[in-house]
N, C-alpha and C positions, 0 to 999 in steps of 0.2 A: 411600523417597527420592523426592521429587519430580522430576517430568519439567522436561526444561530447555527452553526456545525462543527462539529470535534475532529481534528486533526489529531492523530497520536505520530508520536517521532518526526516530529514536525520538520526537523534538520536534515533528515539523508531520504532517500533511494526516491520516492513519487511524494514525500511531504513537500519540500518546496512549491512544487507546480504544483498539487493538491491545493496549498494556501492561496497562491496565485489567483490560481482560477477560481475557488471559491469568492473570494475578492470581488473577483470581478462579476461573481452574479450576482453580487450583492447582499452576501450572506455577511454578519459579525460573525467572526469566526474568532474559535478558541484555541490556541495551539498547545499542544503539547509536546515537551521532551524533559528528560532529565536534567539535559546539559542549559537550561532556562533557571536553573538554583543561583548559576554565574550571571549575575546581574550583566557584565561584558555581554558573555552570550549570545544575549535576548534584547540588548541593544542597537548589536549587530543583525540580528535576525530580522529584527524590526521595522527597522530602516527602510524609510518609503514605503511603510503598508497600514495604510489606513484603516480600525475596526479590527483590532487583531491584538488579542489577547494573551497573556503565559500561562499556561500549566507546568510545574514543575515536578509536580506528584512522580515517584519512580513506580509504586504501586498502581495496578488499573482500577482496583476499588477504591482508591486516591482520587484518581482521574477521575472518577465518574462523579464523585462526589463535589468535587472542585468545580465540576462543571456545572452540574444542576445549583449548584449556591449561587452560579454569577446568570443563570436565567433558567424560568420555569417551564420552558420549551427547547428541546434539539430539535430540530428538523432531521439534521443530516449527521451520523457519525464516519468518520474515513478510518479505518484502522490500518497505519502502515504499518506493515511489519517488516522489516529484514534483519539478516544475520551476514555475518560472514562469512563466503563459500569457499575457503580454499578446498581442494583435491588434497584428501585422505583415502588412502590403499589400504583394504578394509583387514590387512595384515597388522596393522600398525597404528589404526585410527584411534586417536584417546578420546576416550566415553565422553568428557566435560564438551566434546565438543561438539556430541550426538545432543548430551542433554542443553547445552549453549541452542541448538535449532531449535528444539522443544518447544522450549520456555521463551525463546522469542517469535517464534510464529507461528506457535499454536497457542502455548497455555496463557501466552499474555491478553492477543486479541479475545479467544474462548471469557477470561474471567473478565474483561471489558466489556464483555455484552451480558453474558451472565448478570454482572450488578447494572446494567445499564435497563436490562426488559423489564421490571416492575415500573421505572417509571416512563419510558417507551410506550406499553400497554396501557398506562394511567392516563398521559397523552392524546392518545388513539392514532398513535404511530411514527414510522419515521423509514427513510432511509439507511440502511446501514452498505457500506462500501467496505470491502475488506479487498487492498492493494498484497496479490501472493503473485503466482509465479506459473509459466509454460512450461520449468526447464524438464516436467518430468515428461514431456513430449516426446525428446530425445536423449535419453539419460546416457550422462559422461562417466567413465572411468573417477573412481574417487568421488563419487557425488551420491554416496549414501544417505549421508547426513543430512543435507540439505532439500533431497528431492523427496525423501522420507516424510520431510516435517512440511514440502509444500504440496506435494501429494495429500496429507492432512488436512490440511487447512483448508485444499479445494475442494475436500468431502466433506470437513465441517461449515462452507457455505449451502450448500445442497441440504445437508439436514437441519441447518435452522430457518434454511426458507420456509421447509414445510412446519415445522414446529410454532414460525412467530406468523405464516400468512394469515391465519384469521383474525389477528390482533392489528391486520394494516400496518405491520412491519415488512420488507420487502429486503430480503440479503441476499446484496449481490456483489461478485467481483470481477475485478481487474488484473487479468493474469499478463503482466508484460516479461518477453525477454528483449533482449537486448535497447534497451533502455538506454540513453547515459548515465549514469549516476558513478558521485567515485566511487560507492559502496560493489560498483560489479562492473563497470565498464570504463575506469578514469580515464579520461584525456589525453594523457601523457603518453599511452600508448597505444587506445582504440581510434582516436583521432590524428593524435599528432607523431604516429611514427607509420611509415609506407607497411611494414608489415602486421601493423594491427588494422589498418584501411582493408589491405586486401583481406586481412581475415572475416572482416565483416563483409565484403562485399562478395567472396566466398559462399557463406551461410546465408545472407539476408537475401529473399527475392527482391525485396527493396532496395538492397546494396548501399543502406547506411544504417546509425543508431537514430532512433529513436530519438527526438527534441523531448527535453522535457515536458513543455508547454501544451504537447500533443496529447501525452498522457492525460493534461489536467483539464482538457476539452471532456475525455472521457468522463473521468473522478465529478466535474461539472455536471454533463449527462445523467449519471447515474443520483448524483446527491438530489437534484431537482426534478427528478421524474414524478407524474405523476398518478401514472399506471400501479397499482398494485397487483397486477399481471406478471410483472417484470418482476419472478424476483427468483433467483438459485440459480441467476445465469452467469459462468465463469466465462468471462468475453476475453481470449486470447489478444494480445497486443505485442506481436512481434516480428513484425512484417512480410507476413507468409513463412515465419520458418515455424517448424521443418520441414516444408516438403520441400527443397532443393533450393538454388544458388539461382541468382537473378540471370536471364537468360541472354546470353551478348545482344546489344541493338544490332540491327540491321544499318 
């Protein structure tokens, strides 16, 4: 019988490649997002992915619940979280959007594991991946809000490793930047216009973004490991930045 594993926000930033990859190691996987209530949706999400299930729950005590109903074991949970970062100049920034970080990349993944560890420890363990963020590496003009709440969340990795390690739970994460996703790097102008190339190839020692797919090599890695060693490690994924701009060939 296959291993099962929860995807939350299954639609934007590392869900995609998350599902993907889990897929492909063979996990049934359960996905989650809101936007799965629209029967279109989750149709479309679908499409071509064998063993893969909806959660539409908007609540994460929803979610947890919805998932333990369709099997008696998690292996693995992926909590993606993101928000949207526009640049707010902290003259001007409105609070809804300090509290909009919050509650999407803190308070939401916190109370999805929260209701998730009595049956985790019931189990006798699991995976947990929590998908946050580098950008407080290098923090940007107007990026209070955002680096605030991932700042957070990659100390509340670190303190629930030690709080769930005896119980053979192991949380760990995946801090990427510059990523593709439309949620923070779309297309339309980190790819497809000469001035957003050069901007990445500017910042990246890599000198591109991130494939999706890449990501979900990692999110694989981490869901299937088998070490209980490994766990409170926020593993940076953003091709050498920031320490400086890829170096011209020779």
């Amino acid at each position: 019988m296959a291993a099962v594993a929860l995807v939350t926000n299954a639609t934007g930033f590392a869900g995609p490649p998350a599902v993907a990859a889990l897929l492909d190691a063979g996990f049934r996987v359960l996905a989650h997002d809101a936007a799965f209530a629209d029967p279109d949706a989750w149709t479309d999400f679908a499409a071509g992915r064998e063993g893969l299930e909806p959660i539409a729950a908007a609540e994460p005590e929803a979610v947890v619940d919805q998932a333990f109903a369709r099997a008696d074991r998690i292996a693995a949970i992926v909590s993606n979280d993101h928000f949207p970062a526009p640049a707010h100049p902290p003259d001007t920034a409105p609070l809804e959007a300090l509290r909009g970080n919050y509650a999407a990349l803190l308070e939401f993944p916190f109370r999805l594991i929260q209701a998730a560890l009595p049956r985790l420890r019931a189990q006798g363990g699991a995976n947990l991946v929590m998908i946050t963020s580098n950008r407080t590496r290098l923090p940007l003009s107007g990026g209070a809000f955002p680096d605030a709440a991932r700042a957070a969340a990659n100390a509340l990795v670190r303190s629930l490793a030690i709080d769930c390690a005896a119980d053979g739970i192991v949380v760990n994460a995946v801090a990427p930047n510059f990523l593709y996703s439309e949620a923070y790097y779309p297309k339309a102008f980190f790819q497809e216009t000469e001035r957003g190339r050069e901007y990445v190839r500017q910042c990246v020692p890599v000198g591109r973004l991130a494939a999706p797919e890449e990501i979900g090599e990692v999110i694989a890695f981490l869901a299937t490991v088998k070490t209980r060693f490994l766990t409170g490690a926020v593993i940076d994924f953003s091709g050498g930045w920031p320490f400086g701009p890829a170096r011209p060939k020779p």
